[in-house]
Structure formats: structure tokens, C-alpha cells
N, C-alpha and C positions, 0 to 999 in steps of 0.2 A: 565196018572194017574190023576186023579182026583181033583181038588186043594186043598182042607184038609187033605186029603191022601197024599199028595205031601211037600203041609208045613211042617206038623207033620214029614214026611219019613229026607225030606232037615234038618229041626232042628235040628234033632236028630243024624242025620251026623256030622252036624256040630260042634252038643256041644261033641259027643264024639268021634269022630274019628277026623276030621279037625283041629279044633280049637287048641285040644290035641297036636296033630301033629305038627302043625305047629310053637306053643308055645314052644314045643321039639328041634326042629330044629334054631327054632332062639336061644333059650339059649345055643347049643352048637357054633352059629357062623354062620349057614346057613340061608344066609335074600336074599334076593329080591329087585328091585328098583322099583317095581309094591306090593311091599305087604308092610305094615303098620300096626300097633298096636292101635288102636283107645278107648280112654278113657272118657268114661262117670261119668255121676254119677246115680247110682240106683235112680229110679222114686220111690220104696218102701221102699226100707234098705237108702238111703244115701249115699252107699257106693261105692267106688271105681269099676268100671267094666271097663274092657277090653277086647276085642274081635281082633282077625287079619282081616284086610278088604285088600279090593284088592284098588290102589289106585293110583293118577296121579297125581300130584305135578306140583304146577306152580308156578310162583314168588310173586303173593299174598293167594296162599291158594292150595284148593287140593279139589279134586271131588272124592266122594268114592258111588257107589251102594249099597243102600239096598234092597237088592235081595225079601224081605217080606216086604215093603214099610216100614207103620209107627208101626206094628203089632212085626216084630223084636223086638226083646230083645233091642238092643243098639236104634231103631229105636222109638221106644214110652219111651227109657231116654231121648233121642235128643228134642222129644216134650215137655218132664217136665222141662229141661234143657238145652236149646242148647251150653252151656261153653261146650267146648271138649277139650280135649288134644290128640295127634296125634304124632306116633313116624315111624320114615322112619331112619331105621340102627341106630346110637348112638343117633339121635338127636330126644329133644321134641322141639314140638312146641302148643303154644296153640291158639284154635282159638273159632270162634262159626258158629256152624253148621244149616244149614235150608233147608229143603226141598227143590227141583225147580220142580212140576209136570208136568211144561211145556216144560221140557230138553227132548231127545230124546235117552231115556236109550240104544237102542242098537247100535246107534254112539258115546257114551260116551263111550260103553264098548268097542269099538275096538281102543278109545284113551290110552287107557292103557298100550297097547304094542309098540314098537318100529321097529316091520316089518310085512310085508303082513301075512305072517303064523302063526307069534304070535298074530295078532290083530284077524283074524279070530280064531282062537283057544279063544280067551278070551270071542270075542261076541257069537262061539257058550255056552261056560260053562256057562255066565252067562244068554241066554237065557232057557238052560238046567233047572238049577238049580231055577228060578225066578219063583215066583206066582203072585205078584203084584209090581214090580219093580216099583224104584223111584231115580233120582239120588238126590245126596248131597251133596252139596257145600258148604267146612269148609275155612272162611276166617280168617285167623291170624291176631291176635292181638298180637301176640309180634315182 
């Protein structure tokens, strides 16, 4: 598929069947130790956005992919803004986020999971799903 065709086809997954979905499932209770709730601030309105991102937690911060580099939605807020907020099950935490384009997106993405079948399984989706992948690195400030 073509990479505009593919953007366009991923985006539109995402804002409405994914994102939907998964904003669904968390609010009844079903969350993940790899998925996360990621809070920007709108580059145009100001406003509050949130997006579910897939995500790796470590004891000063957390690595999340943006699958459309800086061109994402939450990915060109992160450039007007990097203050993020970032939620893994009950807990926020806040940090600030920044590109690394020198990280190595398809070893990040098999750091995600915690076994052979799950980390393959994640580096293939997210090479699946990517058009210009970039990983991201949110270091906490609180």
C-alpha cells in the first residue's frame, strides 16, 4: 500500500475503530501493562488530547512509538509542546517528551512485550501499521 494511502487508511483506523475501542475497554476496567493513555495539548485549540499508545515504562520515564513520526496528531502536539502527561492503569504521571531519530524503532518495538511471541507479535504490528516511525522518549518530571 502505498504511504498516503496507508497513512490516510492507519489514521482513520485508528481515530475510529482503535482508539474508540480501546477508550471502551479501558473505561470498563480492561487495561494492559503495555498500553497507556498519552495527554498532550492541542498545537491549534489548546485543548486537552488524549490518544491510547502502546508503551514501556522504566524507572525514569517511558518510550512510546509514533507510528507517523512527527505528522501524527499527538506527534506535531509533542513538537508545539513537549509537557505530556501519560497514564499506565490508575496512575498519571507527567513528563516531557522528545523525539530520538537515532533510536532503532523495530528493537524498541519488541521491548514492549515480556516474551518471545509477544515481542514478535508487537514488532510485527508495529511494522505493519508504520509509515514513518520515530521512537519517543517521555522523561518524568514528577
Amino acid at each position: 500500500m502505498a504511504t498516503p494511502l496507508k497513512f490516510r487508511f492507519e489514521r482513520g483506523v485508528g481515530r475510529y475503530v482503535a482508539n474508540p475501542l480501546v477508550a471502551a475497554l479501558d473505561k470498563v476496567g480492561v487495561r494492559s501493562t503495555i498500553m497507556a493513555e498519552l495527554e498532550t495539548t492541542g498545537r491549534k485549540t489548546g485543548q486537552v488530547r488524549r490518544v491510547p499508545v502502546s508503551v514501556s515504562v522504566d524507572a525514569t520515564g517511558a518510550w512510546v512509538i509514533s507510528q507517523h513520526g512527527r505528522r501524527s496528531g499527538w506527534g506535531s502536539n509533542i513538537t508545539a509542546d513537549p509537557r505530556v502527561r501519560l497514564r499506565q492503569g490508575d496512575e498519571w504521571r507527567s513528563g516531557n517528551a522528545e523525539f530520538v531519530p537515532d533510536d532503532d524503532v523495530d528493537a524498541r518495538a519488541r521491548t514492549f512485550a515480556d516474551n518471545r511471541i509477544a515481542s514478535a507479535l508487537a514488532g510485527y504490528t508495529f511494522r505493519a501499521l508504520q509509515t514513518n516511525p520515530i521512537s519517543v522518549r517521555i522523561t518524568f518530571t514528577d
